[in-house]
C-alpha positions as CSV (number, residue, x, y, z in Angstrom):
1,X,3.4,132.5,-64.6
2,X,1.2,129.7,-62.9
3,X,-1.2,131.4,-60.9
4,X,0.0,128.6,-57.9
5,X,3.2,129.8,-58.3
6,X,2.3,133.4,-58.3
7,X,-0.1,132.7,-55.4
8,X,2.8,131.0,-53.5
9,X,5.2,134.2,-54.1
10,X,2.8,136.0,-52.9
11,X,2.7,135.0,-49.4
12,X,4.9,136.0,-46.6
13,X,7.7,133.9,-45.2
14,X,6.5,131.2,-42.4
15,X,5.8,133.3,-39.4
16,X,7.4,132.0,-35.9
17,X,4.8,130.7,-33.4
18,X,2.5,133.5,-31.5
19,X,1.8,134.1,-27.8
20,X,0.7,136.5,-26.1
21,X,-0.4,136.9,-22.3
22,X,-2.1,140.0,-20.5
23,X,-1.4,140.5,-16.5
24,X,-2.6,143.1,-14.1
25,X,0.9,144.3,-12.9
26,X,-0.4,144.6,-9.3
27,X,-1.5,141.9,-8.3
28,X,-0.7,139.5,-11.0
29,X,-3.8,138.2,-11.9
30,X,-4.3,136.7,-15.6
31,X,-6.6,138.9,-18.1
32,X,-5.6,137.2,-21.2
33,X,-3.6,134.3,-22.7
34,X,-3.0,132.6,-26.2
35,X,-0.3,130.1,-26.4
36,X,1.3,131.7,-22.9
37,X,3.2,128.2,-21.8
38,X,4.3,127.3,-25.2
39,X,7.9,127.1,-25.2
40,X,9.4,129.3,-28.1
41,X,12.7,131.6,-28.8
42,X,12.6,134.6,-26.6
43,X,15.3,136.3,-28.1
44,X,16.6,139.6,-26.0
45,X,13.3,139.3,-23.7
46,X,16.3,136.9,-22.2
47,X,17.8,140.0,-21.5
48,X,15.4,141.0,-18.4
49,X,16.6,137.9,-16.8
50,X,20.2,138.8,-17.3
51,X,19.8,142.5,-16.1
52,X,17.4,141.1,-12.9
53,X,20.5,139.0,-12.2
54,X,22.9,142.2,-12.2
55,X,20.5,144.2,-10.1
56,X,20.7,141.2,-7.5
57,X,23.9,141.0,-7.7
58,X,25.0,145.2,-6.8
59,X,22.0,144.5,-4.0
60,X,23.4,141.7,-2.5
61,X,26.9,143.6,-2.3
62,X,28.9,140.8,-5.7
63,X,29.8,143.7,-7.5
64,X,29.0,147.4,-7.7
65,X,27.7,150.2,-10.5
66,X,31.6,151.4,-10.8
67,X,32.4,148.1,-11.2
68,X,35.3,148.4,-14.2
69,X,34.5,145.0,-16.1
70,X,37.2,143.6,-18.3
71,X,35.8,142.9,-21.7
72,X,36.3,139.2,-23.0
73,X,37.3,138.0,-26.1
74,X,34.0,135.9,-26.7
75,X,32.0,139.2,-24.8
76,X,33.7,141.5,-28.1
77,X,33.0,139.0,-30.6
78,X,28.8,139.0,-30.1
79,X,27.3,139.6,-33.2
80,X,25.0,142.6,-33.4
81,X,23.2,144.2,-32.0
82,X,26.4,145.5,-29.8
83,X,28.1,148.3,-28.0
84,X,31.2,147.8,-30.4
85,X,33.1,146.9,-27.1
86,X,36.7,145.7,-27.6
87,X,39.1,142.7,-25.6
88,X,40.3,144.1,-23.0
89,X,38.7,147.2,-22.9
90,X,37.4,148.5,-19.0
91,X,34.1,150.0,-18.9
92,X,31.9,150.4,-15.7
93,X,29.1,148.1,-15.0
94,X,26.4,150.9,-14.7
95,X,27.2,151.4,-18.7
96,X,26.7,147.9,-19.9
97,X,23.4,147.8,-18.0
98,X,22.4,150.7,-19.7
99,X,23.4,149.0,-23.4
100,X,21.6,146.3,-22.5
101,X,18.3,147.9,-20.7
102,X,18.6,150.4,-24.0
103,X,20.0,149.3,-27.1
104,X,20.0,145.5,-26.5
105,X,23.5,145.2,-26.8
106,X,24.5,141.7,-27.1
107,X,28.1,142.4,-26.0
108,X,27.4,144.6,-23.1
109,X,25.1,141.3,-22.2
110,X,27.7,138.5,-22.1
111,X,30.1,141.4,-20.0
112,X,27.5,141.5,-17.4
113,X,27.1,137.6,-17.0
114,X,31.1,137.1,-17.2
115,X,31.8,139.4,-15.0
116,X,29.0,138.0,-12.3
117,X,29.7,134.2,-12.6
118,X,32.8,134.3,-14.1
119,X,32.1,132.2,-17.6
120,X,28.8,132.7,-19.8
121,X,28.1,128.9,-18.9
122,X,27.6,129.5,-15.3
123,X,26.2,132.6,-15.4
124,X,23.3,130.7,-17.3
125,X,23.4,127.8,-14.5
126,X,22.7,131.5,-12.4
127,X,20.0,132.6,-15.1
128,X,18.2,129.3,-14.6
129,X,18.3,129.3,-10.8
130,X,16.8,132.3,-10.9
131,X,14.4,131.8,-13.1
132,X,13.1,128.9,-11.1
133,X,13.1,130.7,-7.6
134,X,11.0,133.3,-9.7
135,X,8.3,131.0,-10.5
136,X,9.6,131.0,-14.3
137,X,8.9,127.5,-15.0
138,X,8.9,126.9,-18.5
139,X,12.1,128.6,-19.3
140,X,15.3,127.2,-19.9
141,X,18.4,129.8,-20.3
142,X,22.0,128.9,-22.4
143,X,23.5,132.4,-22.9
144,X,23.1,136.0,-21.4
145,X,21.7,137.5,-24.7
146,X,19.3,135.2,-26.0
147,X,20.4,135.1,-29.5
148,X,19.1,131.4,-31.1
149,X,20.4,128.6,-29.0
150,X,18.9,125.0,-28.5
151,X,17.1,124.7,-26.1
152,X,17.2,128.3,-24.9
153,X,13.7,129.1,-24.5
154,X,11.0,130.8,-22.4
155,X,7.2,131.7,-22.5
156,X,4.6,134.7,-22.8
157,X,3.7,133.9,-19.1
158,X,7.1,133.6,-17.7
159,X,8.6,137.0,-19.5
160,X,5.3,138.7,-18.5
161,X,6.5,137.5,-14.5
162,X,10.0,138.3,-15.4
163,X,8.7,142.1,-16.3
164,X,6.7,142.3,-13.4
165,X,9.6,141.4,-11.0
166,X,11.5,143.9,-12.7
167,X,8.9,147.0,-11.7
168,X,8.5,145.7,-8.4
169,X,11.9,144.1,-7.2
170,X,14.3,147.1,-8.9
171,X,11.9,150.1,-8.7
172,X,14.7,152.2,-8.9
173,X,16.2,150.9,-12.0
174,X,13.1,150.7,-13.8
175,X,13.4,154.2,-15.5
176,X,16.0,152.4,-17.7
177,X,13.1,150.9,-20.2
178,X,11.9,154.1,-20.5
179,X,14.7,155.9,-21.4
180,X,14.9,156.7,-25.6
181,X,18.5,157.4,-25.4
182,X,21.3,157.2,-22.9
183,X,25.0,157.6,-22.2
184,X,26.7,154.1,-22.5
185,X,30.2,155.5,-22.5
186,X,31.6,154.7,-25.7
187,X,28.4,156.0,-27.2
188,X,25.3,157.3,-26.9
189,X,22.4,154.4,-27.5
190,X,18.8,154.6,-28.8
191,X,15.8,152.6,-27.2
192,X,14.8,149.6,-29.9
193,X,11.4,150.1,-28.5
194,X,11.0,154.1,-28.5
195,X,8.5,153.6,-31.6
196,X,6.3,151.9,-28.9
197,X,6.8,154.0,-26.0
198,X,5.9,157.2,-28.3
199,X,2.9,156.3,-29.5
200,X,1.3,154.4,-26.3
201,X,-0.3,157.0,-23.3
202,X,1.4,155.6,-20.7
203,X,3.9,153.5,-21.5
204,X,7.0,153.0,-19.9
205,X,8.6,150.3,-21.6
206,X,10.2,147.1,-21.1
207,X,11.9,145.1,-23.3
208,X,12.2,144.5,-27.5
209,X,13.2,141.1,-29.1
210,X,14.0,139.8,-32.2
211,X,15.7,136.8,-33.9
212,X,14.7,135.3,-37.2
213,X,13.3,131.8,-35.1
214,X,11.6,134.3,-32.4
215,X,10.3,137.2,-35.1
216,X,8.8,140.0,-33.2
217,X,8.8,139.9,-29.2
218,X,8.2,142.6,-26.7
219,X,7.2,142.4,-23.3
220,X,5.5,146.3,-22.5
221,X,4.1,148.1,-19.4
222,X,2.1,150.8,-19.1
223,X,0.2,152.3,-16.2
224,X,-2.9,154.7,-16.4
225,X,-4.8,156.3,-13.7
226,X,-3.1,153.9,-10.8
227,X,-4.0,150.7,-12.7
228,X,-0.7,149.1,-14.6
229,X,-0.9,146.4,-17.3
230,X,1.8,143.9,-18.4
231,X,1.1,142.9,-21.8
232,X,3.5,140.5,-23.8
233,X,3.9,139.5,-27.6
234,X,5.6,136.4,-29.2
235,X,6.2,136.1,-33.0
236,X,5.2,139.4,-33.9
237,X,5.6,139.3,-37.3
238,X,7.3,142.7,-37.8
239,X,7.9,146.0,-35.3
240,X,4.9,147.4,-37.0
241,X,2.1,144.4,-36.4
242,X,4.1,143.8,-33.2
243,X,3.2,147.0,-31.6
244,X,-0.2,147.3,-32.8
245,X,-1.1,144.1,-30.9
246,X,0.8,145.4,-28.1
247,X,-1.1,148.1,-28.1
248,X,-4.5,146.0,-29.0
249,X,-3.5,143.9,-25.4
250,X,-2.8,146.6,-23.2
251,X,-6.4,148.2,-24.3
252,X,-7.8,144.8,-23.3
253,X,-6.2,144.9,-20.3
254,X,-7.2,148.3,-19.2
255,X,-10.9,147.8,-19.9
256,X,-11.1,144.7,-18.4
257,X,-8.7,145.7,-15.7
258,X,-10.4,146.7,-12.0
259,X,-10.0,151.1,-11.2
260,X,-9.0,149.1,-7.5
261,X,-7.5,146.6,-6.0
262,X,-5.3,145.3,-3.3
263,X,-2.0,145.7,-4.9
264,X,-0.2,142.0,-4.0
265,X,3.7,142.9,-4.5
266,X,5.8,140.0,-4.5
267,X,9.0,139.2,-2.5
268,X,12.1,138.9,-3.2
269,X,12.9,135.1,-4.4
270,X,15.1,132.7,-2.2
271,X,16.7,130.1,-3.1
272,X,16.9,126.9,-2.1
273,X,16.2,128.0,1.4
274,X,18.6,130.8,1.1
275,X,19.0,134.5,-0.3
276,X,22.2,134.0,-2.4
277,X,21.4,132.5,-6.0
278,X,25.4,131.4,-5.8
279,X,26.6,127.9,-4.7
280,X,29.9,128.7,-4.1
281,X,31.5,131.6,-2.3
282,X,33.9,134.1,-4.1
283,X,37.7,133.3,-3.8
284,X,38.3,136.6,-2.2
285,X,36.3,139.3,-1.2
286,X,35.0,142.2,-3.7
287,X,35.0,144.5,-1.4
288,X,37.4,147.7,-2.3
289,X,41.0,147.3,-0.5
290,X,40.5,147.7,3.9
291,X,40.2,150.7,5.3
292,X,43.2,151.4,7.5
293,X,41.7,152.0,10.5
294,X,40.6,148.2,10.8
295,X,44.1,147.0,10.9
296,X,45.1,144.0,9.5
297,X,43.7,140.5,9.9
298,X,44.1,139.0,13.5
299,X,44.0,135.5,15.0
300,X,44.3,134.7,18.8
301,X,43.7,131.5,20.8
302,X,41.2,132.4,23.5
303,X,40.8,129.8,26.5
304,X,42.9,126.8,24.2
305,X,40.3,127.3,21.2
306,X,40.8,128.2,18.0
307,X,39.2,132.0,17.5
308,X,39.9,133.8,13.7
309,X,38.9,137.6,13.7
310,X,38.7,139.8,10.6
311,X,38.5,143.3,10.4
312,X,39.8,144.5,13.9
313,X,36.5,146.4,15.9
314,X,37.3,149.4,17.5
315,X,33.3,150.3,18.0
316,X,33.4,148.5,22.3
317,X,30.1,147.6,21.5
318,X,28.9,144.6,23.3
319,X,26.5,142.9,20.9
320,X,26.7,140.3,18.0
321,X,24.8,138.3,16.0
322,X,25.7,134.4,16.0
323,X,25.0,132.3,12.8
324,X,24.7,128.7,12.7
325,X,27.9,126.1,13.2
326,X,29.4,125.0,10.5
327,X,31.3,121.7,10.0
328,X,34.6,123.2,8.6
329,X,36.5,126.2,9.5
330,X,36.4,127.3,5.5
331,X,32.4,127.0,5.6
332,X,32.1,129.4,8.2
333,X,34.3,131.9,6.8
334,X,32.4,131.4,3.5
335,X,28.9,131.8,5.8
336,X,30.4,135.6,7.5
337,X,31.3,136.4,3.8
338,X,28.0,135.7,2.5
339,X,26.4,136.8,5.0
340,X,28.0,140.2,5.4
341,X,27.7,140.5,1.7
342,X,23.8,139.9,2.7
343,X,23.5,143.2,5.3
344,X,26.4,145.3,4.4
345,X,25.3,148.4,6.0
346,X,25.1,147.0,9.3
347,X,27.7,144.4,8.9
348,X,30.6,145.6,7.3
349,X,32.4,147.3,9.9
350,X,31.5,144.4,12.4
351,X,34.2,142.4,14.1
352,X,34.3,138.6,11.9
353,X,34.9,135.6,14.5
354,X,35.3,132.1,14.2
355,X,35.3,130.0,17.1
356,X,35.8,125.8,17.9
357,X,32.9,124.4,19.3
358,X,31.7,120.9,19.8
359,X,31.4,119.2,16.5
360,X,32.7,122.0,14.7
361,X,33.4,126.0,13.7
362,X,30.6,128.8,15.0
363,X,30.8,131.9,13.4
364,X,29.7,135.4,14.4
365,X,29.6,138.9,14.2
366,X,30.4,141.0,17.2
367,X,30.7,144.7,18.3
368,X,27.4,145.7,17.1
369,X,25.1,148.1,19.4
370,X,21.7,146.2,20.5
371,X,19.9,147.8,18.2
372,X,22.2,147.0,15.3
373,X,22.7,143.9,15.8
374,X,18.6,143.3,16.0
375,X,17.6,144.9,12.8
376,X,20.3,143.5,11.1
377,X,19.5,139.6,12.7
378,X,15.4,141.0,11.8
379,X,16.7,141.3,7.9
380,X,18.6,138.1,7.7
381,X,15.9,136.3,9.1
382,X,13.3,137.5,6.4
383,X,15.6,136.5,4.0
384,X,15.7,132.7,4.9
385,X,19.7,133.7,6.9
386,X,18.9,131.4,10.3
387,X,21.1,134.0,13.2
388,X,20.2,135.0,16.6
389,X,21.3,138.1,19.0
390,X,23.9,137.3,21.3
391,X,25.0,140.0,24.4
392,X,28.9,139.7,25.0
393,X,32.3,139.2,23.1
């Protein structure tokens, strides 16, 4: 044989394009970079972004953990890695986080998007919103999964801020990255990065990737002695070399990493101004069926104006919380839906009330006690929701 054809044999395939970035987790300050706002594949890294969105979503009151999500057609028919889900199957939305957070699932993926926005498509038009709010701004999302699609893309920096968002915006479902196995309901799922979260003191996950145009991703935390690191790999070129450099980075980062700092957590993202990613309203609300104690809807015509109530109050309180006019009826219905949606503890129960003004519809929420209604005005506020405390019915 030649020896330039036996030399040529010899070598490995063309690798995919490397990155990699290095972040001190708390307070998000740069240690390392290569490559970091390259736009490459980011294959299941897309996957944080997707289960950030469904976090958002139970906290913002869209849908809950016992959720039972209709499986899809085009959600059954993702190629592997899946959950082995079927069309019309039910399953809970607590178990397709898991299959995603765990085993990558690329069906369990597309169910969560669907069953947020309603279509893949605008659940990506979500995925992008979001990603832009975060401060992601070289990434550009076209499914929930993040298996090879034009133009589907993201960076080492932006999945290292994605990661970080994750530890500090859903604290409590964190422990998902670091699970090695878990109860998905059909099945029990292993962690595609337990190799990694073996072999590294201190780490506690996050996310795997791999496509052939991508090769070996993985975003990883690990924290030692109070001091965490973010590390993140691009175009590994298997699991193997992928989790040695990891593990490479995350050494970097800890010796070059301050033992103290002001820890600088971030907030949580608005969005254009407001706290809901969404730009429409749901049809109907996704609240569970009306307790029968608040009676059916009422309307009444108070003084020769127009007043709409929802959800009858039977708290005699004598406080509310007024939100800002709205040209049409509809709008402020769809602002006390949002909005309640926004502070459900406080505003749940509260009496819904639409009243004619000058110019238009003023909306409101009454039968709150003064203290209510000022911690729950105090929260909206902080999250962008313009509202002010109002004595009376």
């Amino acid at each position: 044989m030649p020896f330039l054809v036996a030399l040529l044999l010899a070598l490995p395939g063309r690798a995919a394009p490397y990155a990699e970035f290095v972040m001190d987790a708390r307070t998000g300050e740069v240690l390392k970079s290569s490559n970091a706002d390259t736009r490459l594949h980011p294959a299941s890294l897309t996957k944080m972004v997707t289960l950030y969105i469904a976090f958002e979503a139970v906290r913002m009151g869209e849908i809950t953990l016992d959720t039972e999500v209709r499986i899809s057609r085009n959600a059954a028919n993702e190629p592997p890695s899946k959950l082995g889900l079927r069309a019309g199957q039910k399953i809970a939305l607590r178990y397709l986080i898991r299959a995603a957070a765990v085993k990558s699932a690329n069906d369990a993926a597309t169910a969560i998007g669907e069953a947020i926005s309603g279509s893949e498509d605008a659940f990506a038009e979500r995925m992008n919103r979001t990603a832009e709010a975060l401060g992601m701004t070289n990434s550009t999302f076209k499914n929930a999964h993040g298996l090879t699609r034009s133009g589907h893309l993201s960076t080492a920096r932006d999945m290292s801020v994605m990661g970080r968002r994750l530890f500090y915006d859903y604290p409590q479902y964190y422990n998902l990255f670091s699970r090695r196995s878990t109860d998905a309901n059909v099945t029990q799922v292993r962690n595609t990065n337990r190799r990694f979260l073996n072999a590294y003191r201190g780490a506690d996950g996050i996310k795997t990737g791999f496509t052939n145009a991508a090769g070996f991703n993985l975003v990883s935390s690990a924290e030692r002695s109070g001091v965490r690191i973010i590390a993140t790999v691009f175009g590994g070129r298997s699991t193997a070399t992928r989790n040695a450099q990891i593990m490479k980075l995350l050494d970097y980062g800890f010796a070059h990493a301050p033992a103290r700092v002001t820890e600088r957590k971030p907030e949580l993202p608005t969005y254009n101004g407001a706290t809901r990613p969404g730009v429409t309203a749901p049809a109907r609300s996704m609240r569970p069926v009306m307790r029968s104690y608040l009676g059916a809807l009422q309307a009444s015509a108070i003084r020769g104006e127009a007043r709409v109530v929802t959800r009858a109050s039977t708290s005699g309180q004598d406080y509310g919380i007024q939100l800002d006019p709205q040209g049409t009826r509809s709008a402020a219905d769809k602002l006390l839906l949002r909005t309640a949606l926004q502070e459900l503890d406080t505003l749940d129960d509260a009496l819904r009330r639409v009243d004619r003004v000058s110019g238009g519809f003023k909306p409101s929420f009454v039968g709150l006690s003064e203290r209510e209604a000022q911690r729950a005005c105090t929260r909206l506020r902080a999250n962008a929701i313009a509202c002010s405390v109002m004595i009376g019915s």
